[in-house]
C-alpha positions as CSV (number, residue, x, y, z in Angstrom):
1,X,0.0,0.0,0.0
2,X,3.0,2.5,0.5
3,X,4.5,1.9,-2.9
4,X,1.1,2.2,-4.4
5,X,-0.4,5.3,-2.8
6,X,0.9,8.7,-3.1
7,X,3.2,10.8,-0.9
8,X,0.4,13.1,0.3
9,X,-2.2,10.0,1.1
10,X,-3.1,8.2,3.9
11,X,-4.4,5.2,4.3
12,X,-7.6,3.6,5.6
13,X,-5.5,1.9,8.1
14,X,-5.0,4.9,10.0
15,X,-9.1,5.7,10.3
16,X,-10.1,3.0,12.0
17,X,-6.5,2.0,14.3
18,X,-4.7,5.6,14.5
19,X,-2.8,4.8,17.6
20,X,-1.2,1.6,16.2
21,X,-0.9,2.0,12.6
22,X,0.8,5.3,12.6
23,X,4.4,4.3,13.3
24,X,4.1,0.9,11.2
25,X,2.4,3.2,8.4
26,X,5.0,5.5,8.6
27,X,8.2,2.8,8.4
28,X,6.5,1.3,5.5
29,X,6.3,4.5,3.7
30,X,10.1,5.3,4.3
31,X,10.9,1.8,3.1
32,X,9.1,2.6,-0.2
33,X,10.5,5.6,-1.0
34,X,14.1,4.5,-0.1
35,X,14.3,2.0,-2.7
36,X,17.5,0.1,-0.9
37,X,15.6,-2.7,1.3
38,X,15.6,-5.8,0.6
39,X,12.4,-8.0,0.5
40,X,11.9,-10.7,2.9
41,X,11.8,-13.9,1.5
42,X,8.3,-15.1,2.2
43,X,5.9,-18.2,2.4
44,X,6.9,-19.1,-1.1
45,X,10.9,-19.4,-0.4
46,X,10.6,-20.4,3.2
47,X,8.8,-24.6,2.6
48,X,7.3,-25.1,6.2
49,X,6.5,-28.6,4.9
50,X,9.8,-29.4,3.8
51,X,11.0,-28.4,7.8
52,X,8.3,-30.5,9.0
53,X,9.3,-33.6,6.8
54,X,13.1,-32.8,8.0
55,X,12.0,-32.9,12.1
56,X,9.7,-36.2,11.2
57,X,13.0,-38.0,9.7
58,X,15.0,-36.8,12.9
59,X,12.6,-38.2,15.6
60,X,14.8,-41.1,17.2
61,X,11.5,-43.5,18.1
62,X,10.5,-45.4,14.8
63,X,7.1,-45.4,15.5
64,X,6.2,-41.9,16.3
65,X,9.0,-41.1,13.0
66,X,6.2,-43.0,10.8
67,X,3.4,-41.5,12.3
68,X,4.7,-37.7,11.9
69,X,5.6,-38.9,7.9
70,X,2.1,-40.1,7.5
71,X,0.9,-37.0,9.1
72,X,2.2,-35.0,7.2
73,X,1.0,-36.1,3.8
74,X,-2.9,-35.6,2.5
75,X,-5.7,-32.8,3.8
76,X,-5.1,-31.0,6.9
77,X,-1.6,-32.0,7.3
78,X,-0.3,-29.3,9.3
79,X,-3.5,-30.0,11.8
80,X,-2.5,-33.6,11.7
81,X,1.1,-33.1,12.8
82,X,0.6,-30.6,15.1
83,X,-2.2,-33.3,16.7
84,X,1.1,-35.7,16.8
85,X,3.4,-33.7,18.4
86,X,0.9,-32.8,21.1
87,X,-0.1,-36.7,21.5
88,X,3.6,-37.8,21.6
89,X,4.5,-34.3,24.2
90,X,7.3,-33.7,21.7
91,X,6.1,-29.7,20.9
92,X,8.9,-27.9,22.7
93,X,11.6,-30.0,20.2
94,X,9.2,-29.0,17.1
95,X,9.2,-25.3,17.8
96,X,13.4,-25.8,18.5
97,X,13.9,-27.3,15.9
98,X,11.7,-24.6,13.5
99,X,13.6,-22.2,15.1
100,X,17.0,-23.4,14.3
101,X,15.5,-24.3,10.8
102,X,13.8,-20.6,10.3
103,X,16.9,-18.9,12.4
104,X,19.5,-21.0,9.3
105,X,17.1,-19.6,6.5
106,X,17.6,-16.5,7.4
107,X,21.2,-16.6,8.1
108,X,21.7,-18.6,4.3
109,X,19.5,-15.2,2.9
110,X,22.0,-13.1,4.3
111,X,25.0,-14.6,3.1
112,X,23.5,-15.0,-0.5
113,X,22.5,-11.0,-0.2
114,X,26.2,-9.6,1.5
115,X,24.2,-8.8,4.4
116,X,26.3,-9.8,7.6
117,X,24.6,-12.2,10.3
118,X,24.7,-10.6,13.9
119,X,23.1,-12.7,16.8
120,X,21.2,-10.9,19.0
């Protein structure tokens, strides 16, 4: 919306949430003008089922290994994981393990865009 409207316009965002949306609007207008930030990558470059797949294939116990695999495949397979991992109390390793995956993606993007990884 800040690439699209001009300089002098505001958005509807800032009629109906004024307190919130004014510092967010505002960032997001400088970015758009600046023309020297990088996108993100998204949903399309990050493949949430491709972490998934990698945690099920590390899971020591065969049995619970086949059941996230099965999971995983078909309608509603994030639900049906998720359903595992809260069955088998193996959640806090999930979300560890998506963060390590999520925090490597974003240090690869980095490297592959000169941008130097600092840990907080």
């Amino acid at each position: 919306m800040a690439e699209e409207l001009d300089d002098d316009e505001e958005p509807d965002i800032l009629k109906w949430q004024p307190e919130v949306a004014k510092d967010e609007w505002e960032a997001a207008r400088q970015i758009a003008q600046a023309g020297h930030f990088m996108r993100l990558p998204g949903a399309f470059e990050i493949h949430e089922w491709a972490i998934l797949e990698e945690f099920s294939q590390s899971v020591k116990s065969a049995r619970i290994r086949d059941e996230l695999l099965e999971a995983i495949h078909g309608t509603g397979a994030f639900r049906s994981f998720k359903n595992a991992i809260r069955r088998h109390h193996i959640e806090d390793s999930w979300y560890a393990f998506r963060t390590d995956a999520l925090r490597q993606i974003a240090i690869d993007w980095c490297a592959e865009n000169g941008i130097a990884w600092k840990d907080a």
